[in-house]
DOMIFI-174148 format. One line per 3 residues: number of its first residue (from 1); their letters; for each residue x, y, z of N, C-alpha, C, CB. Coordinates in steps of 0.2 Angstrom, whole numbers, padded with zeros to 4 digits. Glycine has a CB too. Layout:
NUM = A = X Y Z X Y Z X Y Z X Y Z | ...
//
This chain:
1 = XXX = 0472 0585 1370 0479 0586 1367 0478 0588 1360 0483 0580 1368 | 0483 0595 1356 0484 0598 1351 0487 0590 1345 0489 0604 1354 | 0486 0591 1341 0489 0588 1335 0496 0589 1335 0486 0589 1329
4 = XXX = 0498 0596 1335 0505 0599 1336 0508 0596 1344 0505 0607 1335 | 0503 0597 1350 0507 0595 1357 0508 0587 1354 0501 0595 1366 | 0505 0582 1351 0507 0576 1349 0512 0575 1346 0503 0573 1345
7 = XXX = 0514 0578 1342 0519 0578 1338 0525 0580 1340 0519 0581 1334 | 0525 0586 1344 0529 0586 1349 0533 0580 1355 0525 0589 1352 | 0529 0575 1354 0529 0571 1359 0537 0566 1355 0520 0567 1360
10 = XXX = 0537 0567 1349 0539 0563 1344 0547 0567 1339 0533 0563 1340 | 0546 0573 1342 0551 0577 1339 0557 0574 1338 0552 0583 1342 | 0561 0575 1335 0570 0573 1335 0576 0580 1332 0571 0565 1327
13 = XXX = 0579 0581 1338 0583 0586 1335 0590 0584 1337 0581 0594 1337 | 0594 0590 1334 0602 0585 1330 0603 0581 1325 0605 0582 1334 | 0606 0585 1322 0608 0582 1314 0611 0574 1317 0617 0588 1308
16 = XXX = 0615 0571 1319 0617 0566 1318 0610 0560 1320 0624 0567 1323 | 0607 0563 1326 0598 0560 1328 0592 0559 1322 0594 0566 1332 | 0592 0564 1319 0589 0565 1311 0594 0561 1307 0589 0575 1308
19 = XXX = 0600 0561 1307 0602 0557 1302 0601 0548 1305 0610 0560 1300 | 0602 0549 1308 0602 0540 1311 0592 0538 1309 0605 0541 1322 | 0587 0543 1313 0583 0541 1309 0582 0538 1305 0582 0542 1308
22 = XXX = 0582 0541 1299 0581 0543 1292 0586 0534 1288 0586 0554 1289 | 0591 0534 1293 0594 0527 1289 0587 0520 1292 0605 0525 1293 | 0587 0521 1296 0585 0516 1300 0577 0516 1295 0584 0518 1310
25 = XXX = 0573 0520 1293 0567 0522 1290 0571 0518 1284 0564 0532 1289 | 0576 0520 1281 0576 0519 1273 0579 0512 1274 0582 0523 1268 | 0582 0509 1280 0586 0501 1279 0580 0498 1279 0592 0498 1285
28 = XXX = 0575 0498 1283 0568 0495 1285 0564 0494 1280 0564 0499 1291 | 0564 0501 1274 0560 0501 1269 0553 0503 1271 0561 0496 1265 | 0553 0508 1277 0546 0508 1280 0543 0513 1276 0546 0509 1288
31 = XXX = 0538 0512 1275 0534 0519 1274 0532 0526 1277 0529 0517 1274 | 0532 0534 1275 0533 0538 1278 0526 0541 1276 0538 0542 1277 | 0523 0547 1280 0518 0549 1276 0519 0556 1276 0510 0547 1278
34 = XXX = 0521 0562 1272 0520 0568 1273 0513 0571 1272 0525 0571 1269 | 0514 0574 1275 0508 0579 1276 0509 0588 1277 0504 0576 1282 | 0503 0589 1272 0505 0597 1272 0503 0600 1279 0501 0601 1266
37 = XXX = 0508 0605 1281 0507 0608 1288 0499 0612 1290 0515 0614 1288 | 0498 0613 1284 0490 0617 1283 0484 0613 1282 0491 0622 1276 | 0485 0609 1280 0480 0604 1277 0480 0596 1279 0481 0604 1269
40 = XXX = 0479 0592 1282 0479 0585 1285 0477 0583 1279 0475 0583 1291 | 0473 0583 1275 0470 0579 1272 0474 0580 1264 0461 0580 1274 | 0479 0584 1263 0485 0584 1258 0490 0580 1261 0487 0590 1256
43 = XXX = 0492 0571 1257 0498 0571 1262 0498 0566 1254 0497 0569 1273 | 0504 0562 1256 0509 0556 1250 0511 0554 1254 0514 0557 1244 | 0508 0546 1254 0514 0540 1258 0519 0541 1252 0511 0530 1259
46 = XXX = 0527 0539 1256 0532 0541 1252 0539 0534 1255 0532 0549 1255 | 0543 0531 1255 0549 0530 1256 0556 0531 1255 0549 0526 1255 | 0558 0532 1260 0565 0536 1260 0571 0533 1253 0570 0534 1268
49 = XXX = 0572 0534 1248 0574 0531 1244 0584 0531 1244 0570 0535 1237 | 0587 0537 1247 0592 0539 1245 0595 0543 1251 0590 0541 1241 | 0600 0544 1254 0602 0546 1260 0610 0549 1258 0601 0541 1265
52 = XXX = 0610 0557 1257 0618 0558 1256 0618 0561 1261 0621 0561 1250 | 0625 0564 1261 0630 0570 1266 0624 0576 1266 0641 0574 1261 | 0619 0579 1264 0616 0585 1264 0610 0585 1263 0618 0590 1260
55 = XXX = 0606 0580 1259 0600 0578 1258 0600 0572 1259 0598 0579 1253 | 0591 0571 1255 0589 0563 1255 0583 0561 1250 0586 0560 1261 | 0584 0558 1247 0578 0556 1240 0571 0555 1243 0580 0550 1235
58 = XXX = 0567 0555 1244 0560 0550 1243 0557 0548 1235 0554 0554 1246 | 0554 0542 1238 0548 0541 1228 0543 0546 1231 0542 0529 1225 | 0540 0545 1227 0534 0551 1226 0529 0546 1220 0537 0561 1222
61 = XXX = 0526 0542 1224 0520 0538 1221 0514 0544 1221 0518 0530 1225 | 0510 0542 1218 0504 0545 1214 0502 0549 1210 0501 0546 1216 | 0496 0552 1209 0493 0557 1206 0500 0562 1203 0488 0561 1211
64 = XXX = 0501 0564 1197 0505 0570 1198 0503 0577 1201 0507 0571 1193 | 0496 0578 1198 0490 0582 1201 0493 0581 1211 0480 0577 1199 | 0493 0577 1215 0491 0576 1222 0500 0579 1222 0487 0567 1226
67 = XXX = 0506 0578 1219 0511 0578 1220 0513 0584 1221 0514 0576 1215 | 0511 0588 1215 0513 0597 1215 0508 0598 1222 0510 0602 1205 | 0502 0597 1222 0500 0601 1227 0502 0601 1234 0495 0601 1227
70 = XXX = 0505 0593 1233 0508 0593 1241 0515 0598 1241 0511 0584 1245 | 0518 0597 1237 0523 0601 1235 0525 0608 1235 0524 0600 1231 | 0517 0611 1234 0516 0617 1234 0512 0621 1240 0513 0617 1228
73 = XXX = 0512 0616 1243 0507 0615 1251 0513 0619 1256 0504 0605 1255 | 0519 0621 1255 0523 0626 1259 0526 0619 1265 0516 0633 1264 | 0526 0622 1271 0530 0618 1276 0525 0607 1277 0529 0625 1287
76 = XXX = 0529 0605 1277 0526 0596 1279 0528 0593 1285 0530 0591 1274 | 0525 0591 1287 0527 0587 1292 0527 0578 1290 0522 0588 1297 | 0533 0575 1293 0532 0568 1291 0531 0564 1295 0536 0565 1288
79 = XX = 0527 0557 1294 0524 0554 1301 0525 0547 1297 0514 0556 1304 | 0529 0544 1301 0532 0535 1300 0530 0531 1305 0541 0533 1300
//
């Protein structure tokens, strides 16, 4: 099985699904890890910091170096 058929396995769609998520991640204070869609081995544990009507904050602990490059790493996936 594919890393992507995995993930798959995990998907969530609809905004209201994705939003309910994302509270449940930030009330828990759990940890996320994004990862760059191209690169596994580019990723930032991260925690949902912030949740409005259109977005949502995370922190962004480490390196500033590891920060921009995940940042600059194009599409992410996140894995909680």
């Amino acid at each position: 099985m594919s890393r992507r058929t995995r993930l798959d396995q995990f998907r969530v769609t609809g905004t209201m699904a994705v939003r309910a998520m994302l509270r449940e991640l930030q009330n828990a204070r759990e940890h996320v890890v994004l990862y760059s869609a191209d690169d596994d081995a580019l990723h930032l544990v991260t925690r949902i910091e912030g949740l409005e009507a259109q977005d949502f904050r995370l922190t962004m602990a480490g390196s500033e170096a590891d920060i921009e490059a995940l940042m600059e790493a194009g599409p992410l996936t996140p894995w909680a």
